[in-house]
FILO-502470 format. One record per atom (N, C-alpha, C, O, CB): residue in three letters; x, y, z. Coordinates in steps of 0.1 Angstrom, whole numbers, padded with zeros to 4 digits, always signed. Glycine has a CB too. Layout:
// FILO-502470
alaXYZ ...
END
This chain:
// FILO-502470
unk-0315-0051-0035 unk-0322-0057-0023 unk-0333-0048-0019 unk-0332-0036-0017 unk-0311-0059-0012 unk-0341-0052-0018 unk-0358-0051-0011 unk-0356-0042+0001 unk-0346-0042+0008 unk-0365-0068-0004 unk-0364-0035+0003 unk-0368-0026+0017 unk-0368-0039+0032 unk-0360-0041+0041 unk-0389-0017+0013 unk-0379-0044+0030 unk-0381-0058+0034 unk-0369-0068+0040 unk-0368-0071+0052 unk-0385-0065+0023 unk-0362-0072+0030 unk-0349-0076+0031 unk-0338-0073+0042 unk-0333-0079+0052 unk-0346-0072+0020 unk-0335-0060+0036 unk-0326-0052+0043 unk-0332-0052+0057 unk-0325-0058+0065 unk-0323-0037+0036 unk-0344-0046+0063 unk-0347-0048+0073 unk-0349-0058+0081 unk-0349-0058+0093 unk-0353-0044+0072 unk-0351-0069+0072 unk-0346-0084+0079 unk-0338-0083+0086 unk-0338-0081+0098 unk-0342-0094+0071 unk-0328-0085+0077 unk-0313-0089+0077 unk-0308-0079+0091 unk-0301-0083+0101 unk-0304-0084+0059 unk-0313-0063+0088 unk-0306-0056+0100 unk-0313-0061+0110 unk-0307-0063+0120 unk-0306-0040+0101 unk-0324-0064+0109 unk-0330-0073+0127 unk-0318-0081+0131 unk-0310-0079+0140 unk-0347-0089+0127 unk-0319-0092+0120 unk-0312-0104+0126 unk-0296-0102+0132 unk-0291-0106+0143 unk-0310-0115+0112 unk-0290-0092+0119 unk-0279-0091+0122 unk-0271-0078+0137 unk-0260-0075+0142 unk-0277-0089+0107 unk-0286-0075+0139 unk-0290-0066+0154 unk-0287-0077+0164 unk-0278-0075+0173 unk-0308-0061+0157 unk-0295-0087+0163 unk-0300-0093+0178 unk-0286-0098+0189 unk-0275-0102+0186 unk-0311-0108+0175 unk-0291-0096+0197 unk-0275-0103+0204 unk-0278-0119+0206 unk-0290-0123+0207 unk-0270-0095+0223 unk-0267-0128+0207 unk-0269-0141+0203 unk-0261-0148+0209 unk-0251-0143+0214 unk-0268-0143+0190 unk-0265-0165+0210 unk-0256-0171+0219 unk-0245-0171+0211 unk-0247-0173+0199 unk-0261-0184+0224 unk-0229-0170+0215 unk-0219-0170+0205 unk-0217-0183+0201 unk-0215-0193+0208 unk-0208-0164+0209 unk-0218-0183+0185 unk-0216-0198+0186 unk-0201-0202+0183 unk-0198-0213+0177 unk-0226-0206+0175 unk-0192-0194+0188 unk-0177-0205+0187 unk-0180-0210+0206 unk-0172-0216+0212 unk-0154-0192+0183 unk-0195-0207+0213 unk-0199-0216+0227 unk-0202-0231+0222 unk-0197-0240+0228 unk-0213-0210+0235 unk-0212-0232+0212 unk-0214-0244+0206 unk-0205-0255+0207 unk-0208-0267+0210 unk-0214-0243+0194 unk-0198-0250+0205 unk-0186-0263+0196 unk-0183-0269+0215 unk-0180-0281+0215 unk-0163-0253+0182 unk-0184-0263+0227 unk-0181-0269+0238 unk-0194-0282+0240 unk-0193-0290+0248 unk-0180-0256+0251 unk-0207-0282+0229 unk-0212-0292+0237 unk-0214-0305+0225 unk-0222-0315+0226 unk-0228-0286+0245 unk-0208-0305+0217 unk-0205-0317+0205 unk-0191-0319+0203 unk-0183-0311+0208 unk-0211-0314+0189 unk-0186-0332+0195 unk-0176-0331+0192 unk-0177-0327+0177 unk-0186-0330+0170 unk-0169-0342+0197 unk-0163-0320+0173 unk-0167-0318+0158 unk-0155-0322+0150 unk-0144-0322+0156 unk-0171-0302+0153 unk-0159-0325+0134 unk-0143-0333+0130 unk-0144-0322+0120 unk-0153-0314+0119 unk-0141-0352+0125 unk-0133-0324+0114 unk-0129-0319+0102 unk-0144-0323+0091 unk-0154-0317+0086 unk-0111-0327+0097 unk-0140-0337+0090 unk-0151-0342+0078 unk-0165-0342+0084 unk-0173-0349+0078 unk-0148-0359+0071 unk-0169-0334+0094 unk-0185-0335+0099 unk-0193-0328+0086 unk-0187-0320+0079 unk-0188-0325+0116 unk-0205-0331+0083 unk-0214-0323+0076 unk-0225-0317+0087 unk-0231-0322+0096 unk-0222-0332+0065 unk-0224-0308+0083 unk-0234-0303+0092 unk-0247-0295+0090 unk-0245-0286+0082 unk-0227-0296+0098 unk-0257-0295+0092 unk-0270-0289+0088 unk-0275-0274+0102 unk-0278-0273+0114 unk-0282-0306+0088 unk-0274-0268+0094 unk-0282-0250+0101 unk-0294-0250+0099 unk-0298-0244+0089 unk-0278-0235+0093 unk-0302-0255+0109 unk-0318-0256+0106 unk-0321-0240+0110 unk-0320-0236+0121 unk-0327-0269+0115 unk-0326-0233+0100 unk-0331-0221+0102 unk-0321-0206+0102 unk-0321-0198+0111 unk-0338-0223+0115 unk-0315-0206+0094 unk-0298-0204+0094 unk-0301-0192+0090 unk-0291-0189+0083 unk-0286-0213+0085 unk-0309-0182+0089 unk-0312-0167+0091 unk-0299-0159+0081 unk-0300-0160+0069 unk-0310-0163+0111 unk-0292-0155+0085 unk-0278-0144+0079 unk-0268-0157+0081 unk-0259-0155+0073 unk-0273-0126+0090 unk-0267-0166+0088 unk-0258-0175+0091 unk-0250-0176+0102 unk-0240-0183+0101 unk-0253-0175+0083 unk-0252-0169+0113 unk-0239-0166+0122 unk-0236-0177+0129 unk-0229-0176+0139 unk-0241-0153+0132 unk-0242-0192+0126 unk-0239-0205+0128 unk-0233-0213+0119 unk-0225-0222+0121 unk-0248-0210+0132 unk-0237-0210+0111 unk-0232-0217+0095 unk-0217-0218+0091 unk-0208-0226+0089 unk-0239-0207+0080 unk-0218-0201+0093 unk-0199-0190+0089 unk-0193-0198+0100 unk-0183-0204+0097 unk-0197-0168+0094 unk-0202-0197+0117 unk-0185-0201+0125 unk-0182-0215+0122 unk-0170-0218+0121 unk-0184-0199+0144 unk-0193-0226+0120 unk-0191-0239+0119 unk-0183-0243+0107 unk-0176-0252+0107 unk-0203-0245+0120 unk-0187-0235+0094 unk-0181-0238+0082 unk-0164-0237+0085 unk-0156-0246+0082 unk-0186-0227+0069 unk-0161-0228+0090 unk-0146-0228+0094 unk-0140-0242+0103 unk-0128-0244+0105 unk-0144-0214+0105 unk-0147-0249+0105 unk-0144-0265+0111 unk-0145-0271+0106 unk-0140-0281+0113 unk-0148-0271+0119 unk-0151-0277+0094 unk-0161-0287+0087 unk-0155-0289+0071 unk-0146-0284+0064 unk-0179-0279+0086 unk-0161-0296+0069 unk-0160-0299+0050 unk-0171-0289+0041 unk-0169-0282+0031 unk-0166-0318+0044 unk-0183-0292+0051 unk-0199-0292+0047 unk-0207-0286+0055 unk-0209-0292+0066 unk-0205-0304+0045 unk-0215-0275+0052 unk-0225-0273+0058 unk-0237-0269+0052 unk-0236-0260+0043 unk-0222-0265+0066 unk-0248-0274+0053 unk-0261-0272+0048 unk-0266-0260+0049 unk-0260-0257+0038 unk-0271-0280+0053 unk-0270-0252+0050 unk-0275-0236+0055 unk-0291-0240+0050 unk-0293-0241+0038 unk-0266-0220+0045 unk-0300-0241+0058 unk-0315-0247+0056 unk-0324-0232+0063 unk-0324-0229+0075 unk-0318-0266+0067 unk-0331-0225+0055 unk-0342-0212+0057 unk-0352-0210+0048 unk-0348-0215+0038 unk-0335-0199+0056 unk-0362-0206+0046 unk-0373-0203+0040 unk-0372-0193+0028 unk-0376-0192+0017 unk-0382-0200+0049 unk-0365-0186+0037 unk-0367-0171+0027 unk-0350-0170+0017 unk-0339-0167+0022 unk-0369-0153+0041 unk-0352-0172+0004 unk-0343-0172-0002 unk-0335-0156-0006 unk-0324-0155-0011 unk-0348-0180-0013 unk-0341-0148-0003 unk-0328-0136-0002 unk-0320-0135+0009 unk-0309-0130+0009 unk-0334-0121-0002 unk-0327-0143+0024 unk-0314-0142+0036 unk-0302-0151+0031 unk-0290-0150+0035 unk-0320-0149+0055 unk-0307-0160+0023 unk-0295-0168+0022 unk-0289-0164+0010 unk-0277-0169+0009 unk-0297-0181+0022 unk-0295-0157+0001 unk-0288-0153-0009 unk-0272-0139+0000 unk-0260-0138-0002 unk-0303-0145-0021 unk-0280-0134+0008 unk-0271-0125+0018 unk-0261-0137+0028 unk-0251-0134+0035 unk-0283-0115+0030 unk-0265-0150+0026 unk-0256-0154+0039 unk-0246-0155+0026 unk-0235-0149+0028 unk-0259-0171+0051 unk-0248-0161+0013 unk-0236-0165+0005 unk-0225-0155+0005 unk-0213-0156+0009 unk-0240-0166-0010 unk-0235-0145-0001 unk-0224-0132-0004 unk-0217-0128+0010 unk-0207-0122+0008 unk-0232-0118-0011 unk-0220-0129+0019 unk-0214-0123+0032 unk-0200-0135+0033 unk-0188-0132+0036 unk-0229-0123+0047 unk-0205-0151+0031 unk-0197-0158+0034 unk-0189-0158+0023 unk-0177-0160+0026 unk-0202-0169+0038 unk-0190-0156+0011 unk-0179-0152-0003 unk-0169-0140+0003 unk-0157-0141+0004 unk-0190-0144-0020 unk-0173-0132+0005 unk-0165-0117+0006 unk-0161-0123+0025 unk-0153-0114+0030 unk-0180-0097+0005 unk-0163-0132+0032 unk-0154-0140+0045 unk-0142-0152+0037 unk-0134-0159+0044 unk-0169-0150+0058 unk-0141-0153+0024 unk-0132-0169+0022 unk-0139-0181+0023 unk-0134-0192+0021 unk-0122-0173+0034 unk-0153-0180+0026 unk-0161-0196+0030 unk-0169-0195+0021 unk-0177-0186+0017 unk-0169-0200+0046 unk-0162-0211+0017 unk-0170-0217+0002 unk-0177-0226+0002 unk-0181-0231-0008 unk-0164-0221-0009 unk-0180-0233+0016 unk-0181-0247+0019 unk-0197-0247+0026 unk-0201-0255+0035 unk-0167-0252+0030 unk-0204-0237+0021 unk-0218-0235+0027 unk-0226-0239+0013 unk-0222-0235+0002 unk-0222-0218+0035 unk-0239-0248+0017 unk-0247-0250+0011 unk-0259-0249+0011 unk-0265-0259+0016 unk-0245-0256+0009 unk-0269-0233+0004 unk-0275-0226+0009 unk-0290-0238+0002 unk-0291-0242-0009 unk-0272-0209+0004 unk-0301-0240+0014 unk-0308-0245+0009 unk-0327-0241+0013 unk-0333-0244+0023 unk-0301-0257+0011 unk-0332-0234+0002 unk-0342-0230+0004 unk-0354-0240+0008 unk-0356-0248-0001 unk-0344-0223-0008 unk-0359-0241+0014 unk-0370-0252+0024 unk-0376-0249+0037 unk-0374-0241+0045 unk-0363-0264+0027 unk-0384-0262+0035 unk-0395-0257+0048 unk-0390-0268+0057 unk-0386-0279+0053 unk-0414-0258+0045 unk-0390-0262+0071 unk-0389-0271+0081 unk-0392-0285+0085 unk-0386-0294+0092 unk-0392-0266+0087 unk-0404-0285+0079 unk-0411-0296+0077 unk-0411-0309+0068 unk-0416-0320+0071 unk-0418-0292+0075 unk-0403-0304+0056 unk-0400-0312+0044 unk-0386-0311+0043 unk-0382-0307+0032 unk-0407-0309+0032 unk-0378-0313+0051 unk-0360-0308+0051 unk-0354-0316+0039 unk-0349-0327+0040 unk-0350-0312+0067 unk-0355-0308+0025 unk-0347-0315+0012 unk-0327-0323+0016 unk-0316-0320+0011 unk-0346-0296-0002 unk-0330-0330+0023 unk-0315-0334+0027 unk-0319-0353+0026 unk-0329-0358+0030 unk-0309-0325+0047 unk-0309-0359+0021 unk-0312-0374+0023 unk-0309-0380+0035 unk-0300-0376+0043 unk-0304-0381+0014 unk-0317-0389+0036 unk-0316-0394+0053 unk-0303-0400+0058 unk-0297-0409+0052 unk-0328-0406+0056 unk-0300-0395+0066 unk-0288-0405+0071 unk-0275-0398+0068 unk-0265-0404+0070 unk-0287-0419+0064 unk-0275-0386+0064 unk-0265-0381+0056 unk-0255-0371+0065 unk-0242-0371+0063 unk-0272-0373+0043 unk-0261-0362+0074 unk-0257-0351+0082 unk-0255-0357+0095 unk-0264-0361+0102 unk-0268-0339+0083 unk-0236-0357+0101 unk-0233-0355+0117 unk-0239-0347+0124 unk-0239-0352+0136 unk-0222-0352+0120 unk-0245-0338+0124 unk-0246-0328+0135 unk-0255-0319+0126 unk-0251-0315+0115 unk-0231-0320+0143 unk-0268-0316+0134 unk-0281-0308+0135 unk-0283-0297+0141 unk-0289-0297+0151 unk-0289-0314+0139 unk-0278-0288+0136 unk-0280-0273+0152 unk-0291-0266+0148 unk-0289-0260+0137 unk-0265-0259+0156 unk-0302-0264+0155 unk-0311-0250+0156 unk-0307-0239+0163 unk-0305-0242+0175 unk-0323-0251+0163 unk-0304-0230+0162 unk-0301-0220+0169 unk-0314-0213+0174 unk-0316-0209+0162 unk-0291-0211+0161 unk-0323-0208+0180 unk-0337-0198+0182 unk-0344-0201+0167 unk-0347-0192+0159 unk-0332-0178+0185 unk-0344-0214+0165 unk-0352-0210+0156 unk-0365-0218+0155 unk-0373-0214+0147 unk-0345-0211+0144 unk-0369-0231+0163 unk-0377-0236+0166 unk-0387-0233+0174 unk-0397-0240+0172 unk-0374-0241+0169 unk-0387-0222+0183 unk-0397-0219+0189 unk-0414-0214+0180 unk-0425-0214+0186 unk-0389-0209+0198 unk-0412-0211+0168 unk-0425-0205+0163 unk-0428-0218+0154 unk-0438-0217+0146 unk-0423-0190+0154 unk-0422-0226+0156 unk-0427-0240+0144 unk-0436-0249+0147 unk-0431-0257+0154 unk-0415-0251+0141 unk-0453-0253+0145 unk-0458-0263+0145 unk-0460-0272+0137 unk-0459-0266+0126 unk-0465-0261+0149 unk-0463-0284+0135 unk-0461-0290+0150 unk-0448-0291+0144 unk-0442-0290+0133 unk-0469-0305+0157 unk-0444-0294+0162 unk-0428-0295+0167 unk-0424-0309+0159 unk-0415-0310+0151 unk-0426-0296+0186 unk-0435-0320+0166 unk-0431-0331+0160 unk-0426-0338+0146 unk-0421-0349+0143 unk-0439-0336+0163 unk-0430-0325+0138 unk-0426-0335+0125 unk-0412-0331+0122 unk-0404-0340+0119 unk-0437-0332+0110 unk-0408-0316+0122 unk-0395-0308+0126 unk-0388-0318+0128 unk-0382-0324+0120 unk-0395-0298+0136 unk-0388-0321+0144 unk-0378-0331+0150 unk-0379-0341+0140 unk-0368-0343+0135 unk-0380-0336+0165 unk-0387-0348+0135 unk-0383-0362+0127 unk-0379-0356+0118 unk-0373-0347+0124 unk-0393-0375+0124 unk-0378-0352+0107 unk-0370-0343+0097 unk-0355-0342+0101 unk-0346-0346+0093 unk-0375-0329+0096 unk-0353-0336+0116 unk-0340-0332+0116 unk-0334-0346+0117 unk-0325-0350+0109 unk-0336-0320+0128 unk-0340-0356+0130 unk-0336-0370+0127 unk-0334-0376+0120 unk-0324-0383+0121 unk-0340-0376+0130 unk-0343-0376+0105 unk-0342-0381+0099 unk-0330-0379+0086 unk-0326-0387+0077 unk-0352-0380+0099 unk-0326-0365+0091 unk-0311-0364+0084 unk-0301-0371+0083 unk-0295-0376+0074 unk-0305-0357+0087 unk-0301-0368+0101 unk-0289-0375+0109 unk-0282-0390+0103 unk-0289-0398+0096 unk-0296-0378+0125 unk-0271-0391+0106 unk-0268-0403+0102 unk-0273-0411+0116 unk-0280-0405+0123 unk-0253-0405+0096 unk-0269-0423+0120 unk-0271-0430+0132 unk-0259-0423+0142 unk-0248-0419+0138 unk-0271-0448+0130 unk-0262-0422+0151 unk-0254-0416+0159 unk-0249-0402+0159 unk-0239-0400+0165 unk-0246-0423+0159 unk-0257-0392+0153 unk-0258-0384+0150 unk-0262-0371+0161 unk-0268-0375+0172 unk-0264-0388+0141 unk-0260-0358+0161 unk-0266-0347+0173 unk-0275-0340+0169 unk-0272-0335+0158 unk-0258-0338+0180 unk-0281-0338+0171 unk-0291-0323+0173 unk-0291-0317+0184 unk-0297-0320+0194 unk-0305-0324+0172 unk-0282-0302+0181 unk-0284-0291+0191 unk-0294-0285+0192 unk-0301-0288+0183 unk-0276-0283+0191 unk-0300-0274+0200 unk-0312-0274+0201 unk-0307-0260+0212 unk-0302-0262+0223 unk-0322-0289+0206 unk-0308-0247+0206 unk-0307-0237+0218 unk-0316-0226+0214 unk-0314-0217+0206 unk-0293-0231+0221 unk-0325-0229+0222 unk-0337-0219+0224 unk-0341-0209+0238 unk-0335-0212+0249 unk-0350-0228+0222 unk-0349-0201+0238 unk-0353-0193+0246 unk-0364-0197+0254 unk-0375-0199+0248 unk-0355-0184+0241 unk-0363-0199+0266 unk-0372-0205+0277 unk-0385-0202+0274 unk-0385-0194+0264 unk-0370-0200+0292 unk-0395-0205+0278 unk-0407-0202+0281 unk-0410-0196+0292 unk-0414-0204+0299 unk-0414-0211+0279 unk-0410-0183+0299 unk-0413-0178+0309 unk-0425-0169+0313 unk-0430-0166+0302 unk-0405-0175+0310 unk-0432-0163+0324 unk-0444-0158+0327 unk-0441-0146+0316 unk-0450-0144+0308 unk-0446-0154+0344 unk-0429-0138+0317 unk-0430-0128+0310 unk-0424-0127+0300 unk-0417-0118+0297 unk-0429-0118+0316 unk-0424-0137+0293 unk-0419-0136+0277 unk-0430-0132+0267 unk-0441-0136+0269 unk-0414-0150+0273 unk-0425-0125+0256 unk-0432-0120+0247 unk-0430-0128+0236 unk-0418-0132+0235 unk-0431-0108+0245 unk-0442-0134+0223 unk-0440-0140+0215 unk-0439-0153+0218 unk-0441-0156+0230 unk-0432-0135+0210 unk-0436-0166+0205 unk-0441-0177+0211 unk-0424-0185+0212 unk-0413-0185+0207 unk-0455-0185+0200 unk-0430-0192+0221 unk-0418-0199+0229 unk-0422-0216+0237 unk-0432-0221+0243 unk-0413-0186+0243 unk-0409-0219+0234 unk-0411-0239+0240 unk-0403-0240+0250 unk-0390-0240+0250 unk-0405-0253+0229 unk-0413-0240+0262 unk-0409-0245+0273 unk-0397-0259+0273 unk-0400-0269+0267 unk-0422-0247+0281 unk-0386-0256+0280 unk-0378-0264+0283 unk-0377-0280+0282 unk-0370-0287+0275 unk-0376-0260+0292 unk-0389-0285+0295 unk-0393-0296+0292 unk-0403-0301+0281 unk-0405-0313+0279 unk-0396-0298+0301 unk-0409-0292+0274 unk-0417-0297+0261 unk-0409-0302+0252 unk-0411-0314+0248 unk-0425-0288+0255 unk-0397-0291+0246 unk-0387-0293+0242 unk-0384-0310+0242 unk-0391-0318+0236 unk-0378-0285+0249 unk-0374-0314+0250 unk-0372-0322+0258 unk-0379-0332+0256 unk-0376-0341+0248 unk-0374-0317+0268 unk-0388-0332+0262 unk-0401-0342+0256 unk-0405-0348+0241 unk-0406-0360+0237 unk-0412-0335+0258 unk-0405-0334+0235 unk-0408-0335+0222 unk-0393-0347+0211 unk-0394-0357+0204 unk-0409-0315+0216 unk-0382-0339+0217 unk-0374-0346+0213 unk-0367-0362+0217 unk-0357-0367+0211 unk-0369-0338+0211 unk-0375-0367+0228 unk-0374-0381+0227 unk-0390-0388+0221 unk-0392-0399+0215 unk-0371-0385+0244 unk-0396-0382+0222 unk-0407-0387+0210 unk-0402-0389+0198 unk-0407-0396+0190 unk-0419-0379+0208 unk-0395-0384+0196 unk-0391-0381+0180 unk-0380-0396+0178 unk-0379-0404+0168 unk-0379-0361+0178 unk-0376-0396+0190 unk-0364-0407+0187 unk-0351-0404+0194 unk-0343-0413+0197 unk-0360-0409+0171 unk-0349-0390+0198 unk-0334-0387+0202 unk-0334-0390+0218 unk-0343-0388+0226 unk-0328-0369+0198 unk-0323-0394+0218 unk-0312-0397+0235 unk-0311-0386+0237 unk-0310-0378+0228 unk-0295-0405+0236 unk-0312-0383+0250 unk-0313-0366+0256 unk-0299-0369+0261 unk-0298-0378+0270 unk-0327-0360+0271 unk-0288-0361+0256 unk-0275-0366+0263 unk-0270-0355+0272 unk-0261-0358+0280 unk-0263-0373+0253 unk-0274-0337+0271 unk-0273-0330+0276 unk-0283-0318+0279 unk-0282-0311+0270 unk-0265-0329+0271 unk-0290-0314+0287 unk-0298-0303+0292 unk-0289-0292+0297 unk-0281-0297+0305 unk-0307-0308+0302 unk-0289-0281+0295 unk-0286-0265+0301 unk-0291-0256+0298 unk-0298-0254+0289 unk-0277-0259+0298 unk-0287-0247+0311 unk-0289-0235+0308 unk-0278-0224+0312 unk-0276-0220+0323 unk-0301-0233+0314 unk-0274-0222+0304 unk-0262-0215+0299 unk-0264-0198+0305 unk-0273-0190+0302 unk-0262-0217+0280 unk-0256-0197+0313 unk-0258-0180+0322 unk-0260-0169+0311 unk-0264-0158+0316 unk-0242-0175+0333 unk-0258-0170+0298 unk-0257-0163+0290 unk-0277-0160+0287 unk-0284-0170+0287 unk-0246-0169+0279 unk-0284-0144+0286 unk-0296-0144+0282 unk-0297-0136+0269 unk-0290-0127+0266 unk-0305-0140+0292 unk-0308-0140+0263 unk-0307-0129+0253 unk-0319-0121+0253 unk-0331-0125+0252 unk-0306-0135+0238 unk-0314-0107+0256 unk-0320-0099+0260 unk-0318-0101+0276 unk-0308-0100+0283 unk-0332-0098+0254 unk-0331-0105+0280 unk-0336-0104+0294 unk-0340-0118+0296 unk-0344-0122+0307 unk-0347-0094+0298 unk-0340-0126+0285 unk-0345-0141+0284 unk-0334-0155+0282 unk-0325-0158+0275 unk-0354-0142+0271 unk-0341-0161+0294 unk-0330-0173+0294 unk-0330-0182+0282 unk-0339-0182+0274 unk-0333-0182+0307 unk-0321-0190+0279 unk-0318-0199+0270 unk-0319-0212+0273 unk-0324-0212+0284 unk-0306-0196+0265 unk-0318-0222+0271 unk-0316-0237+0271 unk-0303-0243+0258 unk-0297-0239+0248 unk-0334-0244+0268 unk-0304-0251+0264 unk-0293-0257+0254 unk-0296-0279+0257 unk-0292-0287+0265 unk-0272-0249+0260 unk-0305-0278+0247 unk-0309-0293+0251 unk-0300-0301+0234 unk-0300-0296+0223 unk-0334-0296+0252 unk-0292-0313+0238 unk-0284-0317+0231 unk-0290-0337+0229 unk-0291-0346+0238 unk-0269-0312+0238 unk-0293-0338+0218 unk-0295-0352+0216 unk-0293-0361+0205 unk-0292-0357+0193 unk-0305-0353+0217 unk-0291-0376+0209 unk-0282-0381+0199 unk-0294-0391+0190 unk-0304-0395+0196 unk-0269-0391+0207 unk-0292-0394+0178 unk-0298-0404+0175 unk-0294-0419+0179 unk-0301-0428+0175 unk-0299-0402+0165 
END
């Protein structure tokens, strides 16, 4: 493994993060759900969700983090992740196929927003979620970030039912979160 790599990986696997066995309080999840990790970094959404699921997509750009989510999830017992190299924009998944859509922080640097969201929609089966938990946009935030209501916005343009908005007491770092939830 790469200089590069490794230093990735120790960012990611540094940062402090919304926990996601919090997730599972704002969907319902079944046994047979498929699920899609848009931007699924080392995976620390993928791993806890795969432990609920049949199926999970693991969707990122850079094919050595996910080569690290495998092996991390091989040497955890979870076999049920399906690592898939792609761009946000062109999400290699057939339409209609995936219950439940979660971004974890990973949307905020993506333009445009709009085609993203129809991608992720376009996964979805009908009736389908997309979680959505990002970092606010505030006066003193560093780096780029989507204000709450753009968010929001963005994703009823797209097509999704806004069925839940929060903001969850939990920050990362010193920065608030959101948690905007929508259905197809």
């Amino acid at each position: 493994m790469n200089n590069r790599i490794q230093r990735k990986i120790a960012n990611l696997e540094g940062l402090q993060r919304f926990p996601a066995e919090d997730l599972f309080s704002y969907f319902t999840i079944n046994k047979k759900d498929t699920i899609l990790d848009v931007g699924t970094g080392t995976g620390y959404v993928a791993r806890a969700v795969a432990t609920k699921v049949d199926k999970v997509y693991a969707l990122d750009s850079d094919k050595d983090i996910l080569a690290y989510l495998m092996k991390t999830s091989d040497e955890s017992g979870i076999h049920n992740i399906e690592p898939i190299v792609g761009d946000f924009k062109t999400i290699p998944i057939p339409k209609d196929h995936v219950d439940t859509a979660i971004a974890s922080i990973s949307l905020h640097e993506v333009k445009p927003l709009s085609v993203v969201l129809d991608q992720i929609r376009s996964t979805l089966k009908q009736g389908g979620v997309f979680v959505c938990i990002d970092i606010e946009k505030t006066e003193n935030v560093s780096g780029p970030r989507v204000f709450s209501g753009e968010m929001e916005q963005e994703m009823m343009n797209a097509g999704f039912t806004i069925v839940t908005k929060s903001f969850p007491a939990m920050k990362l770092g010193k920065e608030p979160l959101y948690v905007i939830v929508g259905r197809k």
